[in-house]
N, C-alpha and C positions, 0 to 999 in steps of 0.2 A: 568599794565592793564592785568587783567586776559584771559585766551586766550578765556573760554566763552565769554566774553562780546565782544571781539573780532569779534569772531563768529554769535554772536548778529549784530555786525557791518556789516558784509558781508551781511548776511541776507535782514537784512531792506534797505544797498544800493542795492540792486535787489530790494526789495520792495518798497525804492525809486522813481528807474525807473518806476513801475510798473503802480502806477498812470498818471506818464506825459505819458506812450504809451495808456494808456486809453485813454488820453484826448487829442492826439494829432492832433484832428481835421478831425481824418480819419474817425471815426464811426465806428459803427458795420460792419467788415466782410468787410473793407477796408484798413485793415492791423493794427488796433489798439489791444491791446489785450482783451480779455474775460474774465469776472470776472469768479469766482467759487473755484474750488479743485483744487489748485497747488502741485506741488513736487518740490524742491530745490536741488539739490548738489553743498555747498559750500566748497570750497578746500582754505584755507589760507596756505602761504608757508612762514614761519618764524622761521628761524633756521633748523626747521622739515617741512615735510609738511605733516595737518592735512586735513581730510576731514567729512564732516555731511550732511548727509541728511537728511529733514524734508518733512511735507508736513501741509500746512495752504490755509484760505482762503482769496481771495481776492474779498474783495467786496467794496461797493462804500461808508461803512464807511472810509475803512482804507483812500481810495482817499482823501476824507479830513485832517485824522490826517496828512498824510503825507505832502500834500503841504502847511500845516499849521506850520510844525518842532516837532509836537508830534509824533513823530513815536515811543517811547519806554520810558521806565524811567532811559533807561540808559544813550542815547547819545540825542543831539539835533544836526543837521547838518543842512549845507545852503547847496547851491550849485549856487555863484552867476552868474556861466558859466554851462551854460546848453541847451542842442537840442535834440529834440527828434522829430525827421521826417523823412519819405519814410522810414523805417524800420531800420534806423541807431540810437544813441544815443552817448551824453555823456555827460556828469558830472565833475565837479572840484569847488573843494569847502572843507570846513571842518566839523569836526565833533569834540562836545566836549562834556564831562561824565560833573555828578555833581561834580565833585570835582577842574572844568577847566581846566582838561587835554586834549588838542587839538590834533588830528590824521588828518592831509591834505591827501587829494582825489580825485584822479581822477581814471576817470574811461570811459570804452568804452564797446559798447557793440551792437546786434542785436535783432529785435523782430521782433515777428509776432500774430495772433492772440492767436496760443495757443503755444508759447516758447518762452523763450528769454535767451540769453548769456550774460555776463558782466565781464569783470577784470579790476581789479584794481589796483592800486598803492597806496598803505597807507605806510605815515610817520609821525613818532613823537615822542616822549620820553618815558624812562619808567625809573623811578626812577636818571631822569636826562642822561640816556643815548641815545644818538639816534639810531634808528629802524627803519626799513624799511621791509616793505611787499609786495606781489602779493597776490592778494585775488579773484577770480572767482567764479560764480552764473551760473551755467545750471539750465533752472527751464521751465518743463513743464505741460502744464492744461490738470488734469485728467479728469475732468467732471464737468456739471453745479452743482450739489449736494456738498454742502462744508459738512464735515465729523466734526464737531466740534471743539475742539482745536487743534491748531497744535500739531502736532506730530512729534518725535524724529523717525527717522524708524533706522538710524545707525551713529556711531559717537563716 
């Protein structure tokens, strides 16, 4: 597994989360969060540890793909243990590429309207060997204006 796609992984498990604190019954400005112009800083710690920042939008498409299992063309993940309430979260479940290479995940995290935190625990194979990660999402909302494709700012 390439360590972008990887990093792809962190990504979308923040963006994951992202939809169920939308929708987690709170509303607007009851501690759900706010679609628009996010910033990311994902740190994966594997072997090395690597970090990227981007910045993308969130809006009430992705809310679909994601609780649908499209969130990319790389992975498709479940997460059949999941909560996301009074500003807490977490996740456990798998993720698997096209090729059905599987990466188990959990994960924990905080939010609020415009931030949220998340780490994770990712395991699984690479070329038959087993691996093991820490993978982390700091991600705050710059403004309602989304800026077009995400963006790499460093990494």
């Amino acid at each position: 597994m390439k360590t972008t796609r990887i990093f792809a992984l962190i990504g979308l498990i923040g963006l994951a989360a992202a939809p169920a604190m939308a929708r987690d019954g709170a509303g607007p400005g009851a501690g759900a969060i706010q679609p628009g112009w996010w910033e990311s800083t994902n740190t994966l710690n594997l072997i090395i540890s690597n970090t990227e920042v981007e910045r993308r939008c969130i809006t009430p498409a992705d809310v679909d793909k994601v609780l649908s299992g499209r969130i990319n063309r790389h992975y498709t993940c479940t997460y059949p243990e999941k909560r996301v309430a009074d500003g807490k979260m977490y996740f456990k479940g798998t993720c698997v590429d096209k090729r059905g290479r599987t990466v188990k995940v959990t994960a924990t995290g905080t939010y609020s309207p415009t931030a949220f935190t998340l780490t994770a625990n990712l395991s699984g194979k690479v070329a038959g060997v087993p691996l093991s990660a820490t993978a982390s999402t700091s991600a705050k909302r710059l403004g309602d204006v989304c800026q077009g494709a995400p963006q790499k700012i460093k990494g």
